[in-house]
Backbone as CSV, one residue per row, in Angstrom:
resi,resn,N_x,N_y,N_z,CA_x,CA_y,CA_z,C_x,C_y,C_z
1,UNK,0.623,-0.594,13.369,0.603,-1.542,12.259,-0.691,-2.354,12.304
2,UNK,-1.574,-2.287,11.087,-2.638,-3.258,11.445,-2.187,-4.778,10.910
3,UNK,-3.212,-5.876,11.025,-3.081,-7.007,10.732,-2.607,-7.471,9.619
4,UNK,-3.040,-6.668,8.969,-2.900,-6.970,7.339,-1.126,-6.857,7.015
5,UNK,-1.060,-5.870,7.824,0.433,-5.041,7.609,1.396,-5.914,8.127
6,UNK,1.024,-6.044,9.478,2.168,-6.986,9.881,2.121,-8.476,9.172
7,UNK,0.642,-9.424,8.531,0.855,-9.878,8.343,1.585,-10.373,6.877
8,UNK,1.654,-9.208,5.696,2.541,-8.494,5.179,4.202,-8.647,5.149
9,UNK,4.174,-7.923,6.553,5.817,-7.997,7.052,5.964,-9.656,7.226
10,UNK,5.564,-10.479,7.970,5.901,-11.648,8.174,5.698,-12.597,7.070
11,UNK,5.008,-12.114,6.191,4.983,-13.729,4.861,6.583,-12.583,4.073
12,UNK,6.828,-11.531,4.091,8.433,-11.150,3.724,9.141,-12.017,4.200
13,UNK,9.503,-11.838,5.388,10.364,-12.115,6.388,10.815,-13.929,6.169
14,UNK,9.148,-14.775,6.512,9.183,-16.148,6.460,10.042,-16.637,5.027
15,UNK,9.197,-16.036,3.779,9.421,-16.368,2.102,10.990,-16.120,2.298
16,UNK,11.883,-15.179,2.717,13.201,-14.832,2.486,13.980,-15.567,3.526
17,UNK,13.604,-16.154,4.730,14.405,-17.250,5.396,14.172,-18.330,4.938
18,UNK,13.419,-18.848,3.925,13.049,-19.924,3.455,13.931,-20.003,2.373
19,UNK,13.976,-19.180,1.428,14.488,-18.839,0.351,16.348,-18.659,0.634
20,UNK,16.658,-18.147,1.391,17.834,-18.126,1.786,18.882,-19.730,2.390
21,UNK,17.739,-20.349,3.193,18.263,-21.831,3.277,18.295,-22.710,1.788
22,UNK,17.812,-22.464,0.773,17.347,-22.962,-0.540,18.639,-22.477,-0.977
23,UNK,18.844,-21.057,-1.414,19.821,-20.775,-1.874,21.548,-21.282,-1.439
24,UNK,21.374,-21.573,0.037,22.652,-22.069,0.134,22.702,-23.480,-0.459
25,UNK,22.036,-24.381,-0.853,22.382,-25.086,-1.544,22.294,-25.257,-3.222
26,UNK,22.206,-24.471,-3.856,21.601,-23.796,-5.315,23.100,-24.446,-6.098
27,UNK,22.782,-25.096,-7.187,24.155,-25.098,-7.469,25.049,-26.084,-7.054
28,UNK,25.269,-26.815,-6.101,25.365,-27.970,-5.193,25.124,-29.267,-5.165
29,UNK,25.846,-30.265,-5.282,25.281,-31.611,-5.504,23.992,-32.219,-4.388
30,UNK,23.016,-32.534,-5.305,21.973,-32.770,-4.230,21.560,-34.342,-4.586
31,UNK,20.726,-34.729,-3.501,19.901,-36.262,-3.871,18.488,-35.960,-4.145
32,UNK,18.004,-36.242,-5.186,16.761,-35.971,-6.223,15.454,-37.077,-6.107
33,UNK,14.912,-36.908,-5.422,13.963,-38.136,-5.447,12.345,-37.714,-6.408
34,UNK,12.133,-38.481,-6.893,10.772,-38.134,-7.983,9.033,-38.435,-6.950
35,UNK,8.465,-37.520,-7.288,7.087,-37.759,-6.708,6.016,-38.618,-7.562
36,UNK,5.498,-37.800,-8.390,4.019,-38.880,-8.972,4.782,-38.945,-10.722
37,UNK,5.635,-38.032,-10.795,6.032,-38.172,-12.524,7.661,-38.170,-12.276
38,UNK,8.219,-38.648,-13.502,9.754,-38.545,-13.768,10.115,-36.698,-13.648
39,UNK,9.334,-35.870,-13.705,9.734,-34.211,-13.737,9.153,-33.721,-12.601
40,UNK,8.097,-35.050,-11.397,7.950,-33.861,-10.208,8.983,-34.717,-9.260
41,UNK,9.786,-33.619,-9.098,10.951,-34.385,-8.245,11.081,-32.907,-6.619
42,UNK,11.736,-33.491,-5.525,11.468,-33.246,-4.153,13.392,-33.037,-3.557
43,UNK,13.671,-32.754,-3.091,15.038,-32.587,-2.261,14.748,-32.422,-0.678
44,UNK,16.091,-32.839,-0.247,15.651,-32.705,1.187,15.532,-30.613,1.590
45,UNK,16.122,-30.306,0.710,16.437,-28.767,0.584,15.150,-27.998,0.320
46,UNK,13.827,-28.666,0.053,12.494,-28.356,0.265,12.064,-28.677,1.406
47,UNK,12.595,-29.603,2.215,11.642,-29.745,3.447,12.190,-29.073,4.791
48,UNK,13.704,-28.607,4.026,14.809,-27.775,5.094,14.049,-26.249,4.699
49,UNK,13.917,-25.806,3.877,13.551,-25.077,3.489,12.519,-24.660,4.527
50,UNK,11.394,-25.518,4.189,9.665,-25.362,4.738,9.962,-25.369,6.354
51,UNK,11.163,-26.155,6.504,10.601,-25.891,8.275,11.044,-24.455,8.406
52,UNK,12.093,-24.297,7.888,12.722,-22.332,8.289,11.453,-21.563,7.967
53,UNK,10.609,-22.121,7.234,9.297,-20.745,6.906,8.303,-20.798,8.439
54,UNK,8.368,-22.347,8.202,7.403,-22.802,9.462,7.879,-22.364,10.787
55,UNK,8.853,-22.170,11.094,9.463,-21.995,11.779,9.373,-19.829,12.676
56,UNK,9.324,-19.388,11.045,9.446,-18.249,11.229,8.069,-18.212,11.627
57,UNK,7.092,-18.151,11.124,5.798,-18.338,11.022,5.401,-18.436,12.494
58,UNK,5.924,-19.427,13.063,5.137,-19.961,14.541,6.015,-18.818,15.405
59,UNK,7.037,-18.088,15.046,7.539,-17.277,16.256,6.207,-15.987,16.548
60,UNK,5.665,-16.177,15.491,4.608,-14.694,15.985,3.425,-15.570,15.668
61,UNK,2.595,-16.342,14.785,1.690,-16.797,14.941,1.378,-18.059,15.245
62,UNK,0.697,-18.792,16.025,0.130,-20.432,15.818,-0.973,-20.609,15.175
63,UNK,-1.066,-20.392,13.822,-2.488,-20.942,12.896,-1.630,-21.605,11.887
64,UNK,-3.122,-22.480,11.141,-2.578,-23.630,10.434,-1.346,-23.560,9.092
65,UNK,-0.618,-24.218,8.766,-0.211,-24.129,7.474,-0.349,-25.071,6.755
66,UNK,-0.352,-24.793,5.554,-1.090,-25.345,3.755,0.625,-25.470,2.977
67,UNK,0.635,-26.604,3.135,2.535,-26.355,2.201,2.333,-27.973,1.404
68,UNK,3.278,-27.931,0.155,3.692,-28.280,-0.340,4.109,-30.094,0.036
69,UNK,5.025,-29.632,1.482,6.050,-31.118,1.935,5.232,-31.331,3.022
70,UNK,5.788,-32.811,3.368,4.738,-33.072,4.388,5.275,-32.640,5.623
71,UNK,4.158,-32.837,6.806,4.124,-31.999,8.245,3.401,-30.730,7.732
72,UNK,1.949,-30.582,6.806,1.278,-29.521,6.856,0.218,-30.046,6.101
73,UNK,-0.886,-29.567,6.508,-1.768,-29.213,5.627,-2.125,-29.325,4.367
74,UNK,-2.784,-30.136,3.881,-2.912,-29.961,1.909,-4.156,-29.135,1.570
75,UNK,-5.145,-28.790,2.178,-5.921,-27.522,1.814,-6.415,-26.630,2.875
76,UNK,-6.567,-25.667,2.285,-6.778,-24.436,2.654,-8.466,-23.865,3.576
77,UNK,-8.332,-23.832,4.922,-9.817,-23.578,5.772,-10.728,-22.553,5.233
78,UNK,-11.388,-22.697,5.494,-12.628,-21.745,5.155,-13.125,-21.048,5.457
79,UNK,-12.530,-21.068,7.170,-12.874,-20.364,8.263,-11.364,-20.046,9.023
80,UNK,-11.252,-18.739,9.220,-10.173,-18.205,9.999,-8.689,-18.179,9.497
81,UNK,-7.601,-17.851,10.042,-6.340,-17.794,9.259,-5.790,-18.591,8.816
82,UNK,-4.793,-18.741,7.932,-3.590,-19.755,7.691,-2.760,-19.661,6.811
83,UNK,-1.904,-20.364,6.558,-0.794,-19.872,6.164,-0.178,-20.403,5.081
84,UNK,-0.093,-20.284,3.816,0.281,-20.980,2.402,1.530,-21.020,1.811
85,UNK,2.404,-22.034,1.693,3.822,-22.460,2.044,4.105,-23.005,0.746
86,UNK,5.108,-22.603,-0.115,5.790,-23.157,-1.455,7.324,-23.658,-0.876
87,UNK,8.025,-24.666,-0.477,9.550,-24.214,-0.197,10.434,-23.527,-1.533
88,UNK,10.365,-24.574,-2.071,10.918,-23.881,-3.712,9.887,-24.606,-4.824
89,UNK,9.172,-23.356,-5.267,8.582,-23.587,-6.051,9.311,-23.159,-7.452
90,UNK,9.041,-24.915,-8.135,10.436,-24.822,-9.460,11.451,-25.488,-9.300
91,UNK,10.869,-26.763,-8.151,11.917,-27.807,-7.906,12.738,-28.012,-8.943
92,UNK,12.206,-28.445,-10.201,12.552,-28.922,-11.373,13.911,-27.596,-11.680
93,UNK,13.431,-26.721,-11.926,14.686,-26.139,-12.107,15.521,-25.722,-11.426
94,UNK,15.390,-26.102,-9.936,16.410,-25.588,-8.956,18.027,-26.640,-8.805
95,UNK,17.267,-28.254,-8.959,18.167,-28.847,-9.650,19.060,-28.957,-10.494
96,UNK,18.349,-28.424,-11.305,19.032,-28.298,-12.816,20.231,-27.095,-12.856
97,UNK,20.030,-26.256,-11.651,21.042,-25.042,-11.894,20.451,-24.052,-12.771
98,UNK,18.931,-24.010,-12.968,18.333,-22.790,-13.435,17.882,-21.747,-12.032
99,UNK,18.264,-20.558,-12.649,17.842,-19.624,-11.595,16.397,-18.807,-11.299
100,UNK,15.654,-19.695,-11.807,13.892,-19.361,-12.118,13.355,-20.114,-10.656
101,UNK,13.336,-20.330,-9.861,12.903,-20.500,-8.607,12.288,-19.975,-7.679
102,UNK,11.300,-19.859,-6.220,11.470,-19.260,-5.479,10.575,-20.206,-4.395
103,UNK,11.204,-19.078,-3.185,10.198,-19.759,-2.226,8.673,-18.644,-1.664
104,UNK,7.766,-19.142,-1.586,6.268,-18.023,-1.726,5.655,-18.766,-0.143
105,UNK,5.125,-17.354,-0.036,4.023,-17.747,1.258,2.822,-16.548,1.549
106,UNK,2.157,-17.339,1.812,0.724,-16.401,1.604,-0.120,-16.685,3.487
107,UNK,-0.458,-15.334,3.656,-1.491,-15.309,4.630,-3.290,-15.505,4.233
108,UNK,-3.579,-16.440,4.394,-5.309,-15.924,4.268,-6.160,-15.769,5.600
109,UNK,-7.277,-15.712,5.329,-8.606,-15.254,6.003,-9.717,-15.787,5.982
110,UNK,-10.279,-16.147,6.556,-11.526,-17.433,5.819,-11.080,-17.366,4.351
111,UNK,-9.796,-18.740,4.124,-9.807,-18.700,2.593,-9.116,-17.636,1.427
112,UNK,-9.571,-16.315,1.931,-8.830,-15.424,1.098,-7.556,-15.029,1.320
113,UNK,-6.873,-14.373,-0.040,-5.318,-14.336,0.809,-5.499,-13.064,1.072
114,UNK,-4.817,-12.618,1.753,-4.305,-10.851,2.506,-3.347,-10.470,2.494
115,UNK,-2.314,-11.153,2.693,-0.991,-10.627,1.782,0.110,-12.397,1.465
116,UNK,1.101,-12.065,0.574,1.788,-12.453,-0.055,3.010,-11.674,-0.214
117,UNK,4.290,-12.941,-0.357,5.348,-13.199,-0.754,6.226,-13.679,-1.843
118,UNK,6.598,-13.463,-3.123,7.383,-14.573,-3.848,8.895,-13.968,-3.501
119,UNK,9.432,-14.870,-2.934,11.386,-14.379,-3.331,12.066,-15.212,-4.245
120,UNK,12.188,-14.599,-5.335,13.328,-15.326,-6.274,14.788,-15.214,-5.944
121,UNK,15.179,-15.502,-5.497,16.618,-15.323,-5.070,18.026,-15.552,-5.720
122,UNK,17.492,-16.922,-6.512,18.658,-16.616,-7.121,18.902,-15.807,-8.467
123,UNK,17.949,-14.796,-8.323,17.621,-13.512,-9.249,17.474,-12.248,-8.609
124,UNK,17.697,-12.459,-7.072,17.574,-11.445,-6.347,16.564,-10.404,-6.753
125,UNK,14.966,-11.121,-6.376,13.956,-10.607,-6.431,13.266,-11.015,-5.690
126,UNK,12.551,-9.863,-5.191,11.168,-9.918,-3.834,9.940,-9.779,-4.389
127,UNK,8.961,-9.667,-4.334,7.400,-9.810,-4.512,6.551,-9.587,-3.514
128,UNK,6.253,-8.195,-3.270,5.119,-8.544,-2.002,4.224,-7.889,-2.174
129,UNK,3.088,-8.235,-1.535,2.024,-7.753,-1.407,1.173,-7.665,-0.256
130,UNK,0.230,-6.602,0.216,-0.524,-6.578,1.349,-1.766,-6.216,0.713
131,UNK,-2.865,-5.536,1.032,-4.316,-5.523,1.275,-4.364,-4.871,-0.471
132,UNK,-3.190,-3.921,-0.616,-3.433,-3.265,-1.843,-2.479,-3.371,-3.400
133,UNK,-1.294,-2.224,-2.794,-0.491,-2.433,-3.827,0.866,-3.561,-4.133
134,UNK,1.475,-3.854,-5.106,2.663,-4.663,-5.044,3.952,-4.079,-5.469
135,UNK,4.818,-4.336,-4.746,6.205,-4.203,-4.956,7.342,-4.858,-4.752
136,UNK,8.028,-4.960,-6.130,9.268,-5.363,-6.793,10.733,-4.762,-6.073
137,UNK,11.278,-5.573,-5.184,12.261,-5.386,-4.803,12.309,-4.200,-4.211
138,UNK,10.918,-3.653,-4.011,10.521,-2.293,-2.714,9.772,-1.236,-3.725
139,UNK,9.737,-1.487,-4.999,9.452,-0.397,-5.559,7.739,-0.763,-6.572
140,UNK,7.082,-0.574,-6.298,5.803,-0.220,-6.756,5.205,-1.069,-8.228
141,UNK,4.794,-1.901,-8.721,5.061,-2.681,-10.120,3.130,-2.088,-10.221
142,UNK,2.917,-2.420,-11.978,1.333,-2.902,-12.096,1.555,-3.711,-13.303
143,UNK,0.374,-4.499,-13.628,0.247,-5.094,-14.778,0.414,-4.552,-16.206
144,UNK,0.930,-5.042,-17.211,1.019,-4.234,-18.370,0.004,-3.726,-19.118
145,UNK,0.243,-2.434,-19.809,-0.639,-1.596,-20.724,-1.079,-2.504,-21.617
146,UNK,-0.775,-3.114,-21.641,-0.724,-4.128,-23.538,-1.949,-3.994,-24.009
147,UNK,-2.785,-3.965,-24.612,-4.101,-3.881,-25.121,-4.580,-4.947,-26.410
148,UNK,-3.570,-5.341,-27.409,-3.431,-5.900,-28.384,-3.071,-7.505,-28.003
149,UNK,-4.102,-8.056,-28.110,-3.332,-9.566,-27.571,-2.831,-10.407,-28.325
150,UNK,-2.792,-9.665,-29.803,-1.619,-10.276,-30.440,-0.442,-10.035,-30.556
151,UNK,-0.164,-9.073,-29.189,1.044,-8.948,-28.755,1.508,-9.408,-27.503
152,UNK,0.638,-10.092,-27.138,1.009,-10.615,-25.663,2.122,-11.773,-25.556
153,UNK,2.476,-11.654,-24.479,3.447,-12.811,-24.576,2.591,-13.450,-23.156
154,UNK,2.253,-15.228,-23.363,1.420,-15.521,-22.327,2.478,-16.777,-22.006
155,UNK,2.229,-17.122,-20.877,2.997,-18.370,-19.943,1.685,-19.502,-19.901
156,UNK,1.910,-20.912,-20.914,0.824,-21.793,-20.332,2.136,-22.974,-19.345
157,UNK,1.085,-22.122,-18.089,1.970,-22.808,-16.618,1.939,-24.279,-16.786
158,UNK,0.910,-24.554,-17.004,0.652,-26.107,-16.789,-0.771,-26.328,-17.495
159,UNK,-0.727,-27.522,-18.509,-2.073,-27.644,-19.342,-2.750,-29.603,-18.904
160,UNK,-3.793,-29.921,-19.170,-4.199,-31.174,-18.742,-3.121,-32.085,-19.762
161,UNK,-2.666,-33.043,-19.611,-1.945,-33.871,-20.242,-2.312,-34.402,-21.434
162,UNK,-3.841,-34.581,-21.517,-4.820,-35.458,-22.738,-5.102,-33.790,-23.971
163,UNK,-4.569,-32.816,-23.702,-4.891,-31.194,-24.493,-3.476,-30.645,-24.766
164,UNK,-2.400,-31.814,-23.840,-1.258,-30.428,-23.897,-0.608,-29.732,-25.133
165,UNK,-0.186,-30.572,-26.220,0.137,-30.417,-27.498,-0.535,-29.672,-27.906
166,UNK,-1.918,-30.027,-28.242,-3.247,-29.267,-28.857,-3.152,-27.921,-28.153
167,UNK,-3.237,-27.908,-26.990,-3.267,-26.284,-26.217,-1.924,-25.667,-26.459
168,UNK,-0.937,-25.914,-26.449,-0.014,-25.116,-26.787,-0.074,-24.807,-28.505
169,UNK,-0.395,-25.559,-28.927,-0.453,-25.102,-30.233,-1.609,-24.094,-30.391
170,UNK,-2.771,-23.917,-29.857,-4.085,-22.891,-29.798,-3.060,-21.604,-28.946
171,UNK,-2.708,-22.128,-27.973,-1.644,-20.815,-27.945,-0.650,-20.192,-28.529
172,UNK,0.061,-20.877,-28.810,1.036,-20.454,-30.228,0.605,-19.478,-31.069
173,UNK,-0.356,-20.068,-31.935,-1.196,-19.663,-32.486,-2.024,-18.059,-32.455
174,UNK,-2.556,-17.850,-31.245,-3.052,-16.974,-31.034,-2.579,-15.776,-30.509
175,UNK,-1.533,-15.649,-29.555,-0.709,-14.687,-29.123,0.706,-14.852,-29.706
176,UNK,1.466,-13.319,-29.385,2.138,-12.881,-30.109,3.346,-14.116,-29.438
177,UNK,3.833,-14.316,-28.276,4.785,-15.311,-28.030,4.409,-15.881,-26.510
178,UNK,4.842,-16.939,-26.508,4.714,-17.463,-24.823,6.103,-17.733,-24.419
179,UNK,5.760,-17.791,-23.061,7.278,-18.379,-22.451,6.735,-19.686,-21.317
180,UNK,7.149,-20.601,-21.447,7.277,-21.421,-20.106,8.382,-21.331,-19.034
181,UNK,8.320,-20.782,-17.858,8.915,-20.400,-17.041,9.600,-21.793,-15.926
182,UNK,8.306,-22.278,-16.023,8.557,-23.440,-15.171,8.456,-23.535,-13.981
183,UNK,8.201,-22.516,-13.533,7.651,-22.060,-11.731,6.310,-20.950,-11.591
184,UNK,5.767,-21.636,-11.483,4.139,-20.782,-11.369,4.086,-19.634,-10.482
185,UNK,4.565,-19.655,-9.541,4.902,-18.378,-8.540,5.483,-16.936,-9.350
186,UNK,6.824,-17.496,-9.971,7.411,-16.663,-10.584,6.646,-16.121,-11.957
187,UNK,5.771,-17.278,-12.433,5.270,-16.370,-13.592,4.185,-15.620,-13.329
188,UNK,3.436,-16.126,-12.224,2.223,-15.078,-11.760,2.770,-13.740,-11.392
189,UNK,3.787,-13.601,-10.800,4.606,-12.518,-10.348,4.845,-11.737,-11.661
190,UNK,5.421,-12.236,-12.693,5.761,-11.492,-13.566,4.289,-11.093,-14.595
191,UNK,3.649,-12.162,-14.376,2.316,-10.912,-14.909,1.762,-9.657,-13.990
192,UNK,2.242,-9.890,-12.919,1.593,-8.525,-11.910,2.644,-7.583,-11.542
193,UNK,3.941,-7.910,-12.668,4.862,-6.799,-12.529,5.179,-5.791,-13.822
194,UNK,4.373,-6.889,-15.059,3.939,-6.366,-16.410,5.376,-7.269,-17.166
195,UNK,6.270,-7.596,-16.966,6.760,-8.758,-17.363,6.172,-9.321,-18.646
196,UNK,4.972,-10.109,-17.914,4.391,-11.406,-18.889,3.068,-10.313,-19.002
197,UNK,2.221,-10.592,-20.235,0.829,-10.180,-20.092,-0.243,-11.122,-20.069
198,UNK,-0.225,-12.494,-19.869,-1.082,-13.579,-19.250,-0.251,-14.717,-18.887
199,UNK,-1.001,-15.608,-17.860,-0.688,-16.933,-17.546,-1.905,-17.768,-17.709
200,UNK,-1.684,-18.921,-17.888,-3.178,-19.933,-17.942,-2.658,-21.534,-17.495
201,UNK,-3.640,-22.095,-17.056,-3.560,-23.620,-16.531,-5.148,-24.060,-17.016
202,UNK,-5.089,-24.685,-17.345,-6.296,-25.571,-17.430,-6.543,-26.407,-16.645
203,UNK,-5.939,-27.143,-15.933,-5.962,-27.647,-14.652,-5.825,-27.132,-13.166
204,UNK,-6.309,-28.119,-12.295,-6.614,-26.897,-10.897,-4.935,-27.352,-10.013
205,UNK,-5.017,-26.529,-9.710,-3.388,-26.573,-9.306,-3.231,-26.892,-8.166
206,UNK,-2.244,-26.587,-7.429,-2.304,-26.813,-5.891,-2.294,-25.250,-5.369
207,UNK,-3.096,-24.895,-4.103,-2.907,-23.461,-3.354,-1.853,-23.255,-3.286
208,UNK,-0.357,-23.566,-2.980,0.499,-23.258,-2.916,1.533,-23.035,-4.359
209,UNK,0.737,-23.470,-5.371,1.443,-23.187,-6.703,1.111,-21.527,-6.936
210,UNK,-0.188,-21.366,-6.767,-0.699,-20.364,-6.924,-1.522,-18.734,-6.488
211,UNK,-1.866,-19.348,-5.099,-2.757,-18.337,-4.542,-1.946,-17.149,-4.182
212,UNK,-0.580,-17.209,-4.246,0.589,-15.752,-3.942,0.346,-14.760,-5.269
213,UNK,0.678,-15.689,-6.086,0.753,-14.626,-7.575,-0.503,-14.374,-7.834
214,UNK,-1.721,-14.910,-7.389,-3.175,-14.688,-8.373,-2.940,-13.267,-7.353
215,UNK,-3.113,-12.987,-5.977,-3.311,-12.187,-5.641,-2.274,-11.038,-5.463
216,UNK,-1.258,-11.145,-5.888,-0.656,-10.297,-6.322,-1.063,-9.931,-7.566
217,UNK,-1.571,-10.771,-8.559,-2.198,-9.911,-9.869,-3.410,-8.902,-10.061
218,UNK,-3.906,-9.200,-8.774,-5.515,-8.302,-8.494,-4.898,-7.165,-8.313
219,UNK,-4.047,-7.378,-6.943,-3.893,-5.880,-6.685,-2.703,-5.146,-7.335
220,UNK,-2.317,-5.867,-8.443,-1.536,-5.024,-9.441,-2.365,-4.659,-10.553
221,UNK,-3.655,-4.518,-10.673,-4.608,-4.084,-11.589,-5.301,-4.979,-12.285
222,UNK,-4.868,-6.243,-12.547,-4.968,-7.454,-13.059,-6.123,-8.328,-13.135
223,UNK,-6.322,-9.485,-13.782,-7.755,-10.299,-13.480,-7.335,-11.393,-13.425
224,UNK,-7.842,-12.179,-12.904,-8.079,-13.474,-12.472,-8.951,-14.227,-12.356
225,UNK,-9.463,-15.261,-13.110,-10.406,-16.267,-13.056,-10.183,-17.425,-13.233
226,UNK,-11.490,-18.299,-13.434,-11.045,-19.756,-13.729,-11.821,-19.761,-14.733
227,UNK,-11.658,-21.377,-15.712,-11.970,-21.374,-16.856,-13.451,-20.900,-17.374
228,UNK,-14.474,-21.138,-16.322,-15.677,-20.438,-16.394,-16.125,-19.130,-16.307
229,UNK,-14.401,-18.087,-16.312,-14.811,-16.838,-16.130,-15.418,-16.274,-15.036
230,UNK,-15.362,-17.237,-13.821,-15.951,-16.824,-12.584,-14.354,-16.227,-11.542
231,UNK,-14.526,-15.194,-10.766,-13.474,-14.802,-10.396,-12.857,-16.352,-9.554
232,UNK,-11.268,-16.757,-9.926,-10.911,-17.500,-9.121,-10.232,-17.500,-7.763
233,UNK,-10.458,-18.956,-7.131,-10.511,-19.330,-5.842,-9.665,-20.748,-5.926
234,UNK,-8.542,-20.653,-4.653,-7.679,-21.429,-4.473,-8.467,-22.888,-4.864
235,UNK,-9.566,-23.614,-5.031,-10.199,-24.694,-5.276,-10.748,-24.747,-6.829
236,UNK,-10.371,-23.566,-7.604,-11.313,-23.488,-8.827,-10.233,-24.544,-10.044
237,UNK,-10.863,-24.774,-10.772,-10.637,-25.594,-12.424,-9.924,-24.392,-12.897
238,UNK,-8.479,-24.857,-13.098,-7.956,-23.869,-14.082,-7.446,-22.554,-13.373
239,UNK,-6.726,-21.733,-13.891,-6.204,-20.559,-13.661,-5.908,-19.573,-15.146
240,UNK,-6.837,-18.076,-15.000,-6.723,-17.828,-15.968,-6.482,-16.003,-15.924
241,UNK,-4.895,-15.640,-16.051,-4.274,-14.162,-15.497,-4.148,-13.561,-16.789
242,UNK,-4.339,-12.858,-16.117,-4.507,-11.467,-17.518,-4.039,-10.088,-17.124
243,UNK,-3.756,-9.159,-18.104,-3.524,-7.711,-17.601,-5.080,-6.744,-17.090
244,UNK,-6.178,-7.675,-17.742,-6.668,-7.658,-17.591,-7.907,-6.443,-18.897
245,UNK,-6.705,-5.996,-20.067,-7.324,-5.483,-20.777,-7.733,-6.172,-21.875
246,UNK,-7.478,-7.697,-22.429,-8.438,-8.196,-23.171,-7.962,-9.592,-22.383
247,UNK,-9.117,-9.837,-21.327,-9.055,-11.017,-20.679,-9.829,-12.118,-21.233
248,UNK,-11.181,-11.234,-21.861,-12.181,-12.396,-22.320,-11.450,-13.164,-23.574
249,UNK,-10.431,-12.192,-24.521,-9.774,-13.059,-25.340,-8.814,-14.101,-24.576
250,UNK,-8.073,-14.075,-23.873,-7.323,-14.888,-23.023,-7.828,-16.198,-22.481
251,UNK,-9.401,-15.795,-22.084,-10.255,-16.618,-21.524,-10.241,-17.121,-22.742
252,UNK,-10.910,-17.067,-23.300,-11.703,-17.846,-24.859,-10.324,-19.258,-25.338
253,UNK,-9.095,-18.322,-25.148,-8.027,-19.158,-26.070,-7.989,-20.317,-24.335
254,UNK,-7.439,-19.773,-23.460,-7.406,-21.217,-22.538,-8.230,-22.290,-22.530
255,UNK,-9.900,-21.451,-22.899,-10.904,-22.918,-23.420,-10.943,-23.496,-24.400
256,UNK,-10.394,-22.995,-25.499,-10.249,-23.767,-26.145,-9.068,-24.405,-26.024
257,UNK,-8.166,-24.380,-25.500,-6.689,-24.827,-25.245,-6.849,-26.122,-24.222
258,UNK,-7.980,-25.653,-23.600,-8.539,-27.235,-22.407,-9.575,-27.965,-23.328
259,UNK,-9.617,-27.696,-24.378,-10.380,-28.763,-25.417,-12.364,-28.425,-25.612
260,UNK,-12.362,-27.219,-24.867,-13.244,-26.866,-25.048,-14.355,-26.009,-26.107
């Protein structure tokens, strides 16, 4: 098994013991505490969560981790391994008794990721990825054929607050339908399973919202950049996924959707 592989096997392994402590409380009366807005809200069932990943994590490796709750890391080295931690990404709807959730974890490399995890669970779905291809609950996915992007159906994950109206309406507008999912993990996933045929943010997100699904969208055939059209990086402005067959239109509508 090389590195890549095992490290592969272990962001599985970590994402689905993480995901599995989450799920036993799914559904369940919980205590809800709010972070910086009335909709970013935290449970203790995220930080129970994160230690079972952390946990798994340190039985085979000791390098850093990048998560979400505190006792880790808030960005990502530049130099050498580490380890990128969502507990449930989609707090918001895990509360609520929506089943759009998951918990994600990513290996990188100076910075880059190398493989990835999303488990949706309470949809009983896996997501993984290693050096190359991705697969859906074990079986092989790529990005969609779509070619026509006025047939796309695109996910705007998250838009700047002072554009949001305005950008959803430039999206509306321009593609055939969107969906808001409400968990960034899960919708990056579903563009690199052909699901969705774009996602976009105009704002820079956190590594752990995102760096699982961008790179699961590469190596499902996919593109990925930031709003400048430069390939993106866990630190870049914006997030901008595509199937990758009319990306520059995709691109064009997110800038103008960030007021550009």
């Amino acid at each position: 098994m090389t590195d890549t592989e095992a490290r592969a096997d272990l962001v599985a392994r970590a994402a689905d013991a993480g995901a599995r402590v989450a799920l036993a409380s799914f559904r369940e009366e919980l205590t809800v505490e709010t972070k910086a807005d009335k909709t970013d809200v935290v449970t203790q069932i995220d930080r129970d969560a994160q230690r079972r990943v952390v946990e798994t994590i340190r039985e085979k490796y000791d390098e850093p981790v990048v998560g979400e709750e505190e006792g880790t890391s808030k960005a990502i080295p530049e130099k050498g391994p580490a380890w990128v931690v969502d507990p449930i990404d989609g707090t918001n709807n895990f509360v609520r008794g929506l089943r759009i959730w998951g918990t994600s974890v990513a290996s990188v490399v100076d910075g880059e990721p190398v493989a990835a995890a999303t488990v949706l669970p309470a949809l009983a779905d896996t997501y993984l990825t290693g050096a190359e291809r991705v697969t859906l609950n074990g079986d092989p996915v790529r990005v969609s054929d779509r070619e026509d992007s006025d047939a796309f159906v695109v996910d705007p994950i998250l838009l700047d607050d002072t554009t949001d109206t305005a950008g959803v309406d430039v999206l509306a507008e321009r593609f055939g339908d969107f969906r808001r999912l409400g968990c960034a993990q899960a919708t990056l996933a579903a563009v690199a399973s052909g699901s969705l045929d774009a996602a976009i943010t105009t704002v820079r997100m956190h590594p752990w919202d995102t760096i699982a699904g961008a790179h699961m969208i590469r190596n499902a055939g996919g593109t990925v950049t930031d709003l400048d059209g430069e390939p993106w990086r866990h630190d870049s402005r914006g997030l901008v996924a595509s199937n990758g067959a009319a990306h520059d239109e995709v691109l064009a509508a997110a800038r103008r959707a960030a007021g550009e």
